[in-house]
C-alpha positions as CSV (number, residue, x, y, z in Angstrom):
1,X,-12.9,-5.4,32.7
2,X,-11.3,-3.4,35.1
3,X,-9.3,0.4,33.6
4,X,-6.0,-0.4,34.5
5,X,-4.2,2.6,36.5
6,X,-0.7,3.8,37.5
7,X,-1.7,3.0,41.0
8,X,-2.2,-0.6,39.7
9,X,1.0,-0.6,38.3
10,X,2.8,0.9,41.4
11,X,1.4,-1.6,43.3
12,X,2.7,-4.6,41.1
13,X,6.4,-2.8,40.4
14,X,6.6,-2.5,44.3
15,X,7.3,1.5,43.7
16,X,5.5,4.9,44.3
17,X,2.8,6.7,42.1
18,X,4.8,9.3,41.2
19,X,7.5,7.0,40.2
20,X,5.3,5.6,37.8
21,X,4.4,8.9,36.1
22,X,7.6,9.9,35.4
23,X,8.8,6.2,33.6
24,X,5.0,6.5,31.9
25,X,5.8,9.9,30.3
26,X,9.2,9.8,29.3
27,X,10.9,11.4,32.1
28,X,12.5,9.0,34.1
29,X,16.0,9.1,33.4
30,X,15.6,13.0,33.6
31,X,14.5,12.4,37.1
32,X,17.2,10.3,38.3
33,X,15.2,7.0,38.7
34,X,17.6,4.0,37.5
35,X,17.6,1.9,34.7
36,X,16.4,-1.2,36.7
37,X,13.0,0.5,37.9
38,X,13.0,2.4,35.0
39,X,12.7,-1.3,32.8
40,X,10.5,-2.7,35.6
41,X,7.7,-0.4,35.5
42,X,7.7,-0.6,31.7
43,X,7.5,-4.6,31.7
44,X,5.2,-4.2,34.3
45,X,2.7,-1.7,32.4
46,X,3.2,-4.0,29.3
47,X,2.7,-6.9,31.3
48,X,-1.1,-5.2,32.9
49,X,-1.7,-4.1,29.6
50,X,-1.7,-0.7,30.3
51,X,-3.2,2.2,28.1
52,X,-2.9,6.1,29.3
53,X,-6.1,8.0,28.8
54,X,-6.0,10.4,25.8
55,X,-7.8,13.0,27.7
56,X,-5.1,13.0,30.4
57,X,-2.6,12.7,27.8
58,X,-4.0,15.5,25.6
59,X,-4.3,18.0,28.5
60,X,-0.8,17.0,29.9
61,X,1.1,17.9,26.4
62,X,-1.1,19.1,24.0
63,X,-0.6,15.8,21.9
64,X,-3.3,12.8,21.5
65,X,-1.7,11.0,18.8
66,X,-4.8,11.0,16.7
67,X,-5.5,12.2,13.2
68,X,-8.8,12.8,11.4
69,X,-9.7,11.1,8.4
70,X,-12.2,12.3,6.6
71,X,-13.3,11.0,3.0
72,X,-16.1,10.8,0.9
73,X,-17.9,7.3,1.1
74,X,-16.3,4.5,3.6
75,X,-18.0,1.4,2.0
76,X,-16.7,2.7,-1.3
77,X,-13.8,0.2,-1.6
78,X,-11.2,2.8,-2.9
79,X,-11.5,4.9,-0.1
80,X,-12.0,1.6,2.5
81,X,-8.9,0.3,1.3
82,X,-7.2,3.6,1.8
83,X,-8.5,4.3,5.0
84,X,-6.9,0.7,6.1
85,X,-3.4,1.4,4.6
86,X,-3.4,4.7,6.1
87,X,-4.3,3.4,9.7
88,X,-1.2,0.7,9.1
89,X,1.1,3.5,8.3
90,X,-0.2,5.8,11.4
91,X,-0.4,2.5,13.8
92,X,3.5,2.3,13.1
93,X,4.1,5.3,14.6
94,X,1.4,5.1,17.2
95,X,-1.0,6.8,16.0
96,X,-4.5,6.5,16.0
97,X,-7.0,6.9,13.3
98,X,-10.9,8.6,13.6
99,X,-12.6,7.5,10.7
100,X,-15.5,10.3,9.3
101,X,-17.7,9.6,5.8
102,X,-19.0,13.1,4.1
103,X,-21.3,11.3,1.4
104,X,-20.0,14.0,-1.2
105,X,-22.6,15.9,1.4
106,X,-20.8,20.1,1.9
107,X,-22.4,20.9,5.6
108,X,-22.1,16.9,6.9
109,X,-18.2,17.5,5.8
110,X,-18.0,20.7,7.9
111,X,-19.3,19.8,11.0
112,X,-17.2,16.3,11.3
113,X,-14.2,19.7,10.6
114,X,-15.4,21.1,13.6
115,X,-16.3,17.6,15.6
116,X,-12.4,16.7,14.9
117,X,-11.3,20.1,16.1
118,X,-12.9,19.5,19.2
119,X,-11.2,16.6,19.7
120,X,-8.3,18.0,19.3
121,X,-7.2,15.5,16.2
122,X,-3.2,16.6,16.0
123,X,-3.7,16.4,11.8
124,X,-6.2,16.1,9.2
125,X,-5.9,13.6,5.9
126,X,-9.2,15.0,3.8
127,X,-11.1,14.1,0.7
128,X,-12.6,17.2,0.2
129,X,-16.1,17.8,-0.9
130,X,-16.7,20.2,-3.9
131,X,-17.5,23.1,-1.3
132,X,-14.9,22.3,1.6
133,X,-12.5,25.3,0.5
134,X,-13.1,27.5,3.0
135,X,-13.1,24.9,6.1
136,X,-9.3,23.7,4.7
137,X,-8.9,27.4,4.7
138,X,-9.9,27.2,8.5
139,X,-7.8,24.7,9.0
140,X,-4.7,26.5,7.5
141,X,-5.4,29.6,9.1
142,X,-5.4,27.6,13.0
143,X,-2.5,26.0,11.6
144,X,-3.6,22.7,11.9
145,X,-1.2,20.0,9.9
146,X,-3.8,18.7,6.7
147,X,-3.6,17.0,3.8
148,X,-5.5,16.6,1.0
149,X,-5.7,13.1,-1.3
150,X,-8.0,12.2,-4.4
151,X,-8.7,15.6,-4.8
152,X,-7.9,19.2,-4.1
153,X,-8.5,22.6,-5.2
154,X,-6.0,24.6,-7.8
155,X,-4.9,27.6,-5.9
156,X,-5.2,26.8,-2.4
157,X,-1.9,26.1,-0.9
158,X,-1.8,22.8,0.9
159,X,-0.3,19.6,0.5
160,X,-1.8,17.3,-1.6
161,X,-1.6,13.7,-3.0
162,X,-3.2,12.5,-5.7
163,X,-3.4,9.9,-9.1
164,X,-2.4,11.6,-12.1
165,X,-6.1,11.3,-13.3
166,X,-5.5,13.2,-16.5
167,X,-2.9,10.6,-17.3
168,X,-4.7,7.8,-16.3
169,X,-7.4,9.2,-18.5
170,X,-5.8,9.8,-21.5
171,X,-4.2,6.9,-21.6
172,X,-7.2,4.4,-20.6
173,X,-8.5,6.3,-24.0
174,X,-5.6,5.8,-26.3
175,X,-5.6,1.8,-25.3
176,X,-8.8,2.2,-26.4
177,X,-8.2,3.4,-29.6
178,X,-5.4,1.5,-30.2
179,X,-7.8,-1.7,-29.9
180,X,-9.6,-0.3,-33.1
181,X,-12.6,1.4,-31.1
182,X,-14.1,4.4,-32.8
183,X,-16.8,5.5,-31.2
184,X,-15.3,5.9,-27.9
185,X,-18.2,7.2,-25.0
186,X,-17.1,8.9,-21.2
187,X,-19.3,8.9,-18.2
188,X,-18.9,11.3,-15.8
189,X,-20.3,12.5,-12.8
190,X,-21.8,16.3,-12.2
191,X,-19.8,17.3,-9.4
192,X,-17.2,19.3,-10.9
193,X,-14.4,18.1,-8.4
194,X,-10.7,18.8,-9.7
195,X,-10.0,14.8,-10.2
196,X,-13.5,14.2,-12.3
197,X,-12.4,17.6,-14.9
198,X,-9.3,16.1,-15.2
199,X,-10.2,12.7,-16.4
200,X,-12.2,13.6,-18.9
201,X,-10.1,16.0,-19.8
202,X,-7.7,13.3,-20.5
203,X,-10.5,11.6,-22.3
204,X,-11.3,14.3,-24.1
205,X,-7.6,15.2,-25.5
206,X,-7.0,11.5,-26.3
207,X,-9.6,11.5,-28.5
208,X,-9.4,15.2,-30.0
209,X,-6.1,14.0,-30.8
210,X,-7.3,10.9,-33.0
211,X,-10.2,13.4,-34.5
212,X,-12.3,11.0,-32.9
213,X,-14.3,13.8,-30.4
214,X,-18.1,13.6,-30.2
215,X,-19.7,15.8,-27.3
216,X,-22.6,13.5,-27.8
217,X,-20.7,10.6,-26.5
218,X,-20.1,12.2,-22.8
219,X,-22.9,11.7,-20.4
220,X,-23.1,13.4,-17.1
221,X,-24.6,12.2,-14.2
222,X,-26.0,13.8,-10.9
223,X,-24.0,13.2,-7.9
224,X,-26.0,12.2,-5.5
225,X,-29.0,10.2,-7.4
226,X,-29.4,6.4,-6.2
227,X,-28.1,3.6,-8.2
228,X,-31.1,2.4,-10.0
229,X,-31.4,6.3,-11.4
230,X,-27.9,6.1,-12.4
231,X,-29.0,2.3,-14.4
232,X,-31.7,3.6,-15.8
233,X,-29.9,7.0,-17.3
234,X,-27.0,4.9,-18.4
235,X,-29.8,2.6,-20.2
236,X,-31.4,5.3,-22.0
237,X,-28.0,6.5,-23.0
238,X,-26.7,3.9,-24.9
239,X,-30.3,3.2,-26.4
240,X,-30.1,6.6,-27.8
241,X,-26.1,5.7,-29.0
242,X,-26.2,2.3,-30.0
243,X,-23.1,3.2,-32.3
244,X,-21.0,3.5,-29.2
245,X,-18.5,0.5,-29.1
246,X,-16.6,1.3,-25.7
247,X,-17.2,3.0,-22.6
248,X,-14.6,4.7,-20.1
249,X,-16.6,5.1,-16.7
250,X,-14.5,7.5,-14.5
251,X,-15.2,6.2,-11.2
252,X,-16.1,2.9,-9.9
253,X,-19.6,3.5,-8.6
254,X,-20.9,4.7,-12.2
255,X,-19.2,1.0,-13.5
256,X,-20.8,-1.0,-11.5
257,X,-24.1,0.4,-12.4
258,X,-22.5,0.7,-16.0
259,X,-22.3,-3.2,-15.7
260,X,-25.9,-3.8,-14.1
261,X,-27.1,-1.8,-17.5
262,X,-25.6,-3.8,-20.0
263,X,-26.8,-6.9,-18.4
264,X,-30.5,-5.4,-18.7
265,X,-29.6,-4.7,-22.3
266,X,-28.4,-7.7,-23.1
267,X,-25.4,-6.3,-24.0
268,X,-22.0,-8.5,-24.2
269,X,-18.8,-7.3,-23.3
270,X,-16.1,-7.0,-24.7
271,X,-18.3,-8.3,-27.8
272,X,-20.8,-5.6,-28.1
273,X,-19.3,-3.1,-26.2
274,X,-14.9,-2.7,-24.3
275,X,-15.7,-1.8,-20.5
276,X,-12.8,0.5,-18.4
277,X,-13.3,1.8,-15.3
278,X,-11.6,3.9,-12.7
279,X,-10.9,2.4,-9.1
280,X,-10.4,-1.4,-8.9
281,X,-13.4,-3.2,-7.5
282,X,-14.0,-7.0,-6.0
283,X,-17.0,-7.0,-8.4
284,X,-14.8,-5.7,-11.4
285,X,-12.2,-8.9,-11.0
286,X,-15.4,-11.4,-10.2
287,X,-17.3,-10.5,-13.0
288,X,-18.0,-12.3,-16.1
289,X,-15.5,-11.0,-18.1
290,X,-13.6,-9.6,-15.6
291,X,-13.1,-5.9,-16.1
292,X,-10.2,-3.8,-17.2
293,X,-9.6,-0.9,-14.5
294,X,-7.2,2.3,-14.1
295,X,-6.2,1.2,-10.3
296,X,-5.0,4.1,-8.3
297,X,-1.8,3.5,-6.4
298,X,-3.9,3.2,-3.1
299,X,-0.4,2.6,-0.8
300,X,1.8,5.3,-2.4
301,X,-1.0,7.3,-2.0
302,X,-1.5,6.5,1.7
303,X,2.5,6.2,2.7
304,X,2.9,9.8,1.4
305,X,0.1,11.7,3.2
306,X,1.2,10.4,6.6
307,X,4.7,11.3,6.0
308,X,3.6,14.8,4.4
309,X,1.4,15.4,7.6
310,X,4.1,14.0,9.9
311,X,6.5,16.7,8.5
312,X,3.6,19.3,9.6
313,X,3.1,18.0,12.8
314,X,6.7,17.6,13.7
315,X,7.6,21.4,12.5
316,X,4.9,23.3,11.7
317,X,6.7,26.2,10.6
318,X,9.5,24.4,8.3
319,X,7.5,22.2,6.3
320,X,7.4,22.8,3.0
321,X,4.2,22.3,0.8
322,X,4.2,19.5,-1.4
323,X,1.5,18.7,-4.6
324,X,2.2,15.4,-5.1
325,X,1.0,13.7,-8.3
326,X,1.0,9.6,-8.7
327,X,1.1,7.4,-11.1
328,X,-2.1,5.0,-12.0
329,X,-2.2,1.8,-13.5
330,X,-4.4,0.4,-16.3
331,X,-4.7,-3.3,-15.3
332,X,-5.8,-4.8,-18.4
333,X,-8.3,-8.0,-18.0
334,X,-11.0,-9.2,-20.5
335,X,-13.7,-6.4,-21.4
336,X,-11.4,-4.8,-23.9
């Protein structure tokens, strides 16, 4: 298919090159051209289905109406579904979205940093990884607009946005409680990411609070191990605890392996064992009993990034840093 060009559309609008250029980047009335040909050339690059090339456009004004997205794991559906509300939003106001996946992986996460700068991105919406603090540093020091969601790291100033996991936690565990469970178990991941502490430190407080506490009940596993390690250390957990009667997995990943477990175990839920999870999931609403989640508010969360990196990217210098926290919501279904 042939790259449509302002020639073509000169041609078809019956006026010069140049005249063309100036409707195409906003300066038409400035250069005295009419209304009339002003609206022509318009129809007629809508009607040819015109699209100005990014280079040209980034060189002519510095701008290319793109922003970087970079989180941790694409075909995770929390951050999928993100990344699709947050390319609405930016499509509204004609952006467009470059889509990067770090796999929780430090050096892959700094070079698509570098890759983005290259392409001159005009803002950044990051997941961070658990060592990224120095490239959102970078970042900062270029001033470069960036924002941070899921996660972040205490100190640095940046805007973030983020659920308010230690809520969510806490109260995931006094539902719990509240259903009579007393032997209450938390599994966790190794990372030591902001939003991972903070839910089980919500956990944790829930329960100290009850005098229900047992260190023995929280299991923590590595990162980056495949998901039939994760089954199998999730098996030999709960063999080793059969006293545990509920089970708060803090992200969505560890549940789903959580359930492939119990199945192995011939464990029932919500007989045997009450089943919360973080991060709704296709699997958790299709299962047999469907699951009880903590569902993060994936469009607040995505509306208020592009607005916070908007307000960098229209003033640089006035913007004001914003941590902002949101609310989660326990969707209660059948395993408790």
């Amino acid at each position: 298919m042939k790259k449509i060009t302002i020639k073509d559309i000169a041609t078809e609008a019956q006026v010069s090159i140049s005249t063309v250029s100036f409707v195409i980047n906003g300066k038409g009335e400035k250069m005295g051209i009419s209304p009339a040909v002003i609206k022509k050339v318009q129809e007629v690059a809508e009607k040819l289905n015109y699209r100005p090339s990014m280079i040209a456009t980034s060189l002519r004004t510095g701008k290319t109406r793109s922003i970087g997205l970079i989180v941790e794991d694409i075909s995770n559906q929390f951050f999928a579904d993100l990344a699709r509300v947050i390319e609405d939003e930016a499509k509204s106001i004609d952006y467009r979205v470059f889509y990067c996946s770090t796999g929780g992986d430090d050096g892959r996460s700094e070079e698509l940093i570098h890759s983005l700068l290259q392409a001159n991105v005009d803002g950044f919406i990051v997941t961070p990884t658990q060592n990224l603090e120095n490239s959102i540093d970078l970042l900062l020091k270029l001033k470069k607009p960036v924002v941070l969601i899921d996660r972040y790291f205490p100190g640095q100033r940046v805007s973030h946005v983020v659920m308010d996991n230690y809520e969510a936690s806490n109260s995931a565990a006094k539902f719990l409680i509240s259903k009579g469970r007393k032997n209450i178990a938390v599994v966790n991941n190794t990372s030591e990411m902001i939003q991972m502490k903070l839910r089980e430190d919500g956990y944790r407080d829930a329960l100290k609070e009850a005098e229900m506490y047992n260190p023995s009940l929280v299991l923590h596993m590595d990162y980056h191990t495949n998901e039939e390690t994760r089954i199998a250390g999730i098996i030999g957990f709960f063999e080793k605890n059969p006293e545990i009667d509920a089970v708060l997995f803090l992200a969505n990943y560890m549940g789903l392996a959580g359930l492939q477990a119990f199945r192995r175990m011939g464990v029932k839920i919500p007989e045997d064992i009450s089943v919360i999870s973080f991060d709704d999931h296709d699997s958790f609403k299709l299962h047999t009993p469907t699951i009880t989640v903590i569902a993060q508010p994936i469009e607040d969360i995505a509306v208020k990034s592009i607005q916070l990196l908007m307000s960098q990217m229209t003033d640089m210098e006035k913007f004001e840093i914003e941590k902002s926290l949101k609310k989660g919501k326990l969707i209660v279904r059948e395993s408790v």
